[in-house]
C-alpha positions in Angstrom: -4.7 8.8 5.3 -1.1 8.2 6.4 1.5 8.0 3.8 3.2 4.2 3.6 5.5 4.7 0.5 6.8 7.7 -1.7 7.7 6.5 -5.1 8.8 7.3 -8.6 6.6 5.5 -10.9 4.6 1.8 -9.4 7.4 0.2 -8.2 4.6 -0.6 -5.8 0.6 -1.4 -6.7 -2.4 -1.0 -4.1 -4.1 -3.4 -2.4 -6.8 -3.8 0.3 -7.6 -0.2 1.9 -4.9 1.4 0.2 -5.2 4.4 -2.2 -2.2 5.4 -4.9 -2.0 10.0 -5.1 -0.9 11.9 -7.9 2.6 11.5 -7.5 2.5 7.9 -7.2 2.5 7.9 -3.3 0.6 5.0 -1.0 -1.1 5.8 1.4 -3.5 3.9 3.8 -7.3 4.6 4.1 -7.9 3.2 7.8 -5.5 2.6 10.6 -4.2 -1.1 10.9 -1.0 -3.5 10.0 0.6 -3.0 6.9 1.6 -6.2 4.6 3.9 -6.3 1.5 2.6 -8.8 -0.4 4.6 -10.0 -3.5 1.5 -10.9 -6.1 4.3 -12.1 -9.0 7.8 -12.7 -9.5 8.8 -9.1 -9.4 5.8 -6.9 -8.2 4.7 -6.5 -4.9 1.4 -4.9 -3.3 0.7 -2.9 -0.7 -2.4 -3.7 1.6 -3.4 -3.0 5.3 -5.5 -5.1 7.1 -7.6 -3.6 10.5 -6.2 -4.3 13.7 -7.7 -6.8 15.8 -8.3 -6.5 19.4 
């Protein structure tokens, strides 16, 4: 998959078709747009969604 966000620790958790590596990175699982959604005051999650045509 293509790599969204490199991180130190979960500054940022996964969301829809979104997997988290080893070393904290996000990447996505299938192609499509990316959202930032904030899920609480301070956290934030990372989804993407499939194109549409």
């Amino acid at each position: 998959g293509t790599i969204i966000i490199r991180q130190r620790g979960t500054k940022f958790h996964v969301g829809n078709n979104v997997k988290i590596g080893r070393d904290h990175t996000i990447y996505s699982v299938i192609e499509g747009l990316v959202k930032f959604e904030r899920y609480s005051k301070e956290r934030f999650k990372i989804s993407v969604y499939p194109k549409t045509a």
